[in-house]
C-alpha positions as CSV (number, residue, x, y, z in Angstrom):
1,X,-4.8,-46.3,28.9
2,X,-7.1,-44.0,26.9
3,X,-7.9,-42.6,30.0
4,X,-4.4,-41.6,30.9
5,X,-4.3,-39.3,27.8
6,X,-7.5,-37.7,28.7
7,X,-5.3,-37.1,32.2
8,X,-1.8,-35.9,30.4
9,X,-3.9,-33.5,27.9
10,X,-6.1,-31.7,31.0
11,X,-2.7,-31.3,33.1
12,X,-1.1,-29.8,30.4
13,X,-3.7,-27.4,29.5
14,X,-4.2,-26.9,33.2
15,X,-0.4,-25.9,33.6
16,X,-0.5,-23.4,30.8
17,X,-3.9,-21.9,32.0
18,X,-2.5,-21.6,35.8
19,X,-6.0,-23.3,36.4
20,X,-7.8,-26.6,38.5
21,X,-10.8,-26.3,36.6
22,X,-12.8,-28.0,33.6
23,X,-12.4,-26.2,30.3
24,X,-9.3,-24.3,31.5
25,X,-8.4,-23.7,27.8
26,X,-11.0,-20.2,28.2
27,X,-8.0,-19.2,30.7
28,X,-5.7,-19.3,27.8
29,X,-4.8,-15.6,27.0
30,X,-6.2,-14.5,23.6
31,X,-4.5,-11.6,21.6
32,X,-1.0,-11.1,20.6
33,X,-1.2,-7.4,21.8
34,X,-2.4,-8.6,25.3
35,X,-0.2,-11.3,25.4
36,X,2.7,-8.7,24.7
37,X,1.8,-7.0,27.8
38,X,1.8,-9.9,29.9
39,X,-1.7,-10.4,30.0
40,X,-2.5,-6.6,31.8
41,X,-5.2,-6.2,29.3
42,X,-8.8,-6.1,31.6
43,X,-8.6,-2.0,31.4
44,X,-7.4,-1.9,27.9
45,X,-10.7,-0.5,25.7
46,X,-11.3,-0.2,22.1
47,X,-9.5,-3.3,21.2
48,X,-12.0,-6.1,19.5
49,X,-10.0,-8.9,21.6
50,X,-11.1,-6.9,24.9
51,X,-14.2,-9.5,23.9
52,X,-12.2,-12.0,25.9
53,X,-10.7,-10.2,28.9
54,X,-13.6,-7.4,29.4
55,X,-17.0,-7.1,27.2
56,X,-17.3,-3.6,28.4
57,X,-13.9,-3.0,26.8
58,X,-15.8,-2.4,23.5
59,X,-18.6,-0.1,25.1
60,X,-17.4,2.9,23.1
61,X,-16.2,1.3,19.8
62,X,-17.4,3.5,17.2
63,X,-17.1,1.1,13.8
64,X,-17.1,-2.4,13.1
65,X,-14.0,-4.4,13.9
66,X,-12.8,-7.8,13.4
67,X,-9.8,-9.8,14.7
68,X,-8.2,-13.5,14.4
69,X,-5.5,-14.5,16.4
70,X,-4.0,-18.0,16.3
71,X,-1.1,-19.2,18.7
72,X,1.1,-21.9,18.1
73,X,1.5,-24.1,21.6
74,X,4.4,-26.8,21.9
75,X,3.6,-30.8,21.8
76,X,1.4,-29.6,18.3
77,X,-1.0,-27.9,20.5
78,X,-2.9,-25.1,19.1
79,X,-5.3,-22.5,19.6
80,X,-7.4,-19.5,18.0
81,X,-9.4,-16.6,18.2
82,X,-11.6,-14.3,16.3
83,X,-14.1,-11.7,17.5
84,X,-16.8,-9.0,15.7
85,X,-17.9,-5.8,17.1
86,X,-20.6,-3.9,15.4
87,X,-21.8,-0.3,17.3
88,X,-25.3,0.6,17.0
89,X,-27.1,3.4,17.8
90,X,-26.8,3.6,22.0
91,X,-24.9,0.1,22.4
92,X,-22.1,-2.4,21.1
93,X,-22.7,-6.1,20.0
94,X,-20.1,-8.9,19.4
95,X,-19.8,-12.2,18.4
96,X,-16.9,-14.4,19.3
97,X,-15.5,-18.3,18.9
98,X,-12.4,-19.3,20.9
99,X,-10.9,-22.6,19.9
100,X,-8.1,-25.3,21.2
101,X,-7.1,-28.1,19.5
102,X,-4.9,-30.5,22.1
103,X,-3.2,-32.5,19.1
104,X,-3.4,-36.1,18.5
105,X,-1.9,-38.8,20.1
106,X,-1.4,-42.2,19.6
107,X,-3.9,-44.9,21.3
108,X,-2.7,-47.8,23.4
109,X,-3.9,-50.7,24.9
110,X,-2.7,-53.4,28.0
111,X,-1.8,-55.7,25.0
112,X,-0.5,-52.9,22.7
113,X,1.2,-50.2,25.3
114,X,3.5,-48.6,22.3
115,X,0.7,-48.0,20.2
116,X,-2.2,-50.3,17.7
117,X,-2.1,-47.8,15.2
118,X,-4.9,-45.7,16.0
119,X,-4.9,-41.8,16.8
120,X,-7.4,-39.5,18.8
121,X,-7.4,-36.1,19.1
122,X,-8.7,-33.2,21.6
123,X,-10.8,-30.3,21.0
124,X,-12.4,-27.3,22.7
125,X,-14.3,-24.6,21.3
126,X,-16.6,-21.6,22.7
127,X,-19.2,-19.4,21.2
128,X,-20.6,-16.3,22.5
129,X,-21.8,-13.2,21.9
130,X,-21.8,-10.1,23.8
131,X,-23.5,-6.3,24.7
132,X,-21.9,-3.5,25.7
133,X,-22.8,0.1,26.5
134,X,-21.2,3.4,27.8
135,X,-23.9,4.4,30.6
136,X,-22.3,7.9,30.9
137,X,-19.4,9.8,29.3
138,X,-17.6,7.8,32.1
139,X,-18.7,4.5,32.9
140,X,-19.3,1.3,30.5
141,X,-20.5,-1.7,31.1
142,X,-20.7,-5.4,29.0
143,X,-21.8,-8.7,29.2
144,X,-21.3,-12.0,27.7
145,X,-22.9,-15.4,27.4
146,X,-20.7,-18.4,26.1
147,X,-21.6,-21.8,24.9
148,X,-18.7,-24.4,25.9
149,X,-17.7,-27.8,24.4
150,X,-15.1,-29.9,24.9
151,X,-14.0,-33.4,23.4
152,X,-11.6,-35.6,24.2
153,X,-11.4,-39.1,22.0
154,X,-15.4,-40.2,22.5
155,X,-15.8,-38.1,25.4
156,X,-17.5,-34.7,25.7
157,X,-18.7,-32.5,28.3
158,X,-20.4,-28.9,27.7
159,X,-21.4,-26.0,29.8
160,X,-22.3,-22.4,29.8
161,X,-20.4,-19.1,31.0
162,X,-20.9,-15.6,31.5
163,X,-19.0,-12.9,31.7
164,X,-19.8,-9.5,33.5
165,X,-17.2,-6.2,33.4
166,X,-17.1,-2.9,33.9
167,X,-14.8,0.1,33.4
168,X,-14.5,3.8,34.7
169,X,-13.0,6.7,33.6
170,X,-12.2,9.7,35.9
171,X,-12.8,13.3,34.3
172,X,-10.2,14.4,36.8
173,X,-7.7,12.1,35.3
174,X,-6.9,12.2,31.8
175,X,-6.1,9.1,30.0
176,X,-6.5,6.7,33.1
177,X,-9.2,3.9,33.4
178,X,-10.3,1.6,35.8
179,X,-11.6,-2.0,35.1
180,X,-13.8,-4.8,37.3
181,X,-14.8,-7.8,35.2
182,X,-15.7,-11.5,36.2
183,X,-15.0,-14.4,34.1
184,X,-16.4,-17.4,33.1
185,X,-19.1,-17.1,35.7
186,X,-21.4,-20.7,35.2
187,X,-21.9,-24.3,35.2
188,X,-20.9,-27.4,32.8
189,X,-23.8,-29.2,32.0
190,X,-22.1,-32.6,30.8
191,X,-19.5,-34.3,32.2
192,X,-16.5,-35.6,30.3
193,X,-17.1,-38.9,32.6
194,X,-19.2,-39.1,35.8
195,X,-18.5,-35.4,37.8
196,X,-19.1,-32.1,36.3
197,X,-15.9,-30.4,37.0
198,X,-15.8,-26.2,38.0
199,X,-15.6,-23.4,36.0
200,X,-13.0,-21.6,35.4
201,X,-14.4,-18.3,37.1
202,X,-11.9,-15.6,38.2
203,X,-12.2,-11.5,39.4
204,X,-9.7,-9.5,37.9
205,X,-9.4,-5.8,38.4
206,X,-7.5,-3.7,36.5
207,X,-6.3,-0.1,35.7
208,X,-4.6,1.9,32.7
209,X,-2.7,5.1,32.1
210,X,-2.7,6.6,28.8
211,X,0.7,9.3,28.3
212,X,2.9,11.1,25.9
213,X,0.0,12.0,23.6
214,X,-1.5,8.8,23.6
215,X,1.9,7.0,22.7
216,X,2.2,5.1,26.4
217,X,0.1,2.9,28.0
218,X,0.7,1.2,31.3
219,X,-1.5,-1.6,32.4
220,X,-1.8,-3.5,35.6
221,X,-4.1,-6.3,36.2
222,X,-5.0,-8.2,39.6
223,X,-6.6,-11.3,39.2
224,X,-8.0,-14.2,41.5
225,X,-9.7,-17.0,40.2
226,X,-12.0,-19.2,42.4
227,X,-10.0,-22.2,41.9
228,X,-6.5,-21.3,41.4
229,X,-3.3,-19.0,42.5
230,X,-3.8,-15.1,43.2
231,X,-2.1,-13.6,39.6
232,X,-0.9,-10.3,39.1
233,X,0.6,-9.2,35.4
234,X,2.0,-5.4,34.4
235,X,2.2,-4.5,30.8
236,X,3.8,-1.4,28.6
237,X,3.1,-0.5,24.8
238,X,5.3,2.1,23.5
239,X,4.9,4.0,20.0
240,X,8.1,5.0,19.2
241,X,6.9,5.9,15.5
242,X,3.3,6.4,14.6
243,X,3.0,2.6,12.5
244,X,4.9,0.4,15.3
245,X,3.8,-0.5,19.0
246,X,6.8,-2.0,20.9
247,X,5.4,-3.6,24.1
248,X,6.4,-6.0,27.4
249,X,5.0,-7.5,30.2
250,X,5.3,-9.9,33.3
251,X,3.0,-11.7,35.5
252,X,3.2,-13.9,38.5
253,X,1.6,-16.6,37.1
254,X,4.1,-16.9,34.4
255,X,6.9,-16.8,37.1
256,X,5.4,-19.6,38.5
257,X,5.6,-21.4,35.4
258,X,8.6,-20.4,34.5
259,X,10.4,-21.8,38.6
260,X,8.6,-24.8,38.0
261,X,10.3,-25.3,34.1
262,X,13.8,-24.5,35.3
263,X,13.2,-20.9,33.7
264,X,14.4,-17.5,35.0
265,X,13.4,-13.6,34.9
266,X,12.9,-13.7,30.9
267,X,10.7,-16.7,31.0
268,X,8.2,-14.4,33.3
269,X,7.6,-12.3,30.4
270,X,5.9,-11.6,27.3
271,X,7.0,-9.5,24.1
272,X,5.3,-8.0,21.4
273,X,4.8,-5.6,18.2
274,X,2.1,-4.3,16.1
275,X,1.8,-2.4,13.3
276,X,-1.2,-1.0,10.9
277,X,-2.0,0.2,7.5
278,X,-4.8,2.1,6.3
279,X,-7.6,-0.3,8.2
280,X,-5.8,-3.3,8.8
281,X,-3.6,-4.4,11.5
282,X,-0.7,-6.7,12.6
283,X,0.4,-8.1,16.0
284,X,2.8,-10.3,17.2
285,X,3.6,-11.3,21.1
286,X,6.7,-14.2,21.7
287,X,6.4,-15.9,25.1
288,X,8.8,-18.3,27.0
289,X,8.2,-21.0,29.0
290,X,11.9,-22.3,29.8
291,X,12.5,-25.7,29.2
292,X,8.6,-26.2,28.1
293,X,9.6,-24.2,25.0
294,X,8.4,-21.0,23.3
295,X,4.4,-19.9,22.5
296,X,3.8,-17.4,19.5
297,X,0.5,-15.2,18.5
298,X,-0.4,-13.7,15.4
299,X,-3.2,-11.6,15.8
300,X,-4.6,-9.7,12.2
301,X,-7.3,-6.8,12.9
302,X,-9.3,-5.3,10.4
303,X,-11.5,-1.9,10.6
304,X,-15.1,-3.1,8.2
């Protein structure tokens, strides 16, 4: 029976990653303002959660940021983020931990199948750190290593990750970047029982446009992981005023989700908005998931 949990928490996660994979919580989107824009977010630089979806997204940061996000999953699952850049004199270096705790569940047993009083718990977590640099006025480039562990009850499994990514922007075209990054490139060293499982690895190319003075942006991400269904997300964030970013998104993998919950159009999306003061800022991205219920990310960004 303690087995079957370990089963029923894996599935979940797996259906809310879109993955097959071991460790399919480092699928989970991270970032309220990415999440807002349906997960288009590869091309995106500047932004200290560009630590998850593409190191070479801080390449050109020019202080020291910091940001948490924590997102509140249904069934009490939950999961967080927080990242640090720091730019030295010709690169960038970050430090990251991404978290998932699957809840706790009640334990049960052939002679006690509603319960014997007993709870366990699931927990993930990942630690890396990362190095970026702009080679030219045009082209950056980042890396990441990541250490992985996983625990479910009294089993465990760990494993290692990289990430690789790179971004280009055109002289020729003002405002409008290009992105190639591959995720969670590696191997998992311990097995939660007898097989190590895969990786989560995935491609993802992406590309942004910058307009209206910089009060625009339009994202569009391609994505196919190595064990999984070919995704494909679109994103906008609008500034309609110079302290609020009103923003949207959709992807195919959430469409998915949302056929298979009994959901329609909305359920496809993700919406958002941010705000900032002086050097502090505040995002927040709602996402459906039809009859599964609703996800919400709070995402707080600070300039050091």
């Amino acid at each position: 029976m303690k087995l079957t949990y370990i089963l029923v928490i894996l599935v979940t996660l797996s259906a809310f990653a879109g993955g097959t994979t071991g460790f399919t919580f480092l699928q989970v989107p991270v970032g309220a303002r990415a999440v807002g824009m349906g997960g288009a977010f590869s091309a995106v630089a500047g932004d200290p959660i560009s630590l998850h979806w593409n190191p070479a997204g801080v390449a050109n940061n020019t202080e020291s940021k910091l940001s948490t996000t924590y997102t509140s999953y249904m069934m009490d699952m939950q999961t967080g983020f927080a990242g640090w850049v720091n730019p030295r004199e010709n690169d960038v270096i970050g430090v990251s931990v991404n978290y998932f705790f699957g809840g706790n569940f009640d334990r049960t047993t052939m002679e006690d199948p509603m319960g014997n009083g007993e709870q366990f718990s699931s927990n993930s977590m990942a630690l890396a750190g990362t190095w970026a640099k702009p080679i030219t006025d045009n082209i950056s480039v980042g890396a990441t290593g990541r250490f992985i562990y996983s625990q479910i009850d009294s089993y465990n499994a760990n494993g290692f990750s990289v990430d690789v990514g790179g971004m280009f922007s055109p002289s020729a075209l003002q405002g409008f970047t290009t992105a190639l990054v591959v995720r969670n490139a590696g191997v998992q060293t311990k097995a939660f029982y007898t097989d190590n499982d895969p990786m989560p690895t995935e491609i993802s190319a992406g590309l942004s446009q910058i307009l209206l003075e910089g009060n625009l942006l339009i994202a569009l991400d391609a994505t196919q992981p190595f064990e999984g269904n070919f995704d494909l997300a679109a994103g906008v964030e609008y500034k309609p005023m110079e302290m609020l970013a009103l923003r949207t998104g959709w992807s195919l993998s959430a469409k998915d989700t949302a056929d298979n919950a009994g959901g329609g159009f909305v359920d496809a999306m993700g919406f958002g908005m941010g705000t900032h003061y002086n050097q502090f800022s505040l995002d927040y991205a709602w996402k459906p998931y039809a009859d599964l219920g609703n996800t919400h990310r709070i995402s707080l960004g600070m300039n050091l």
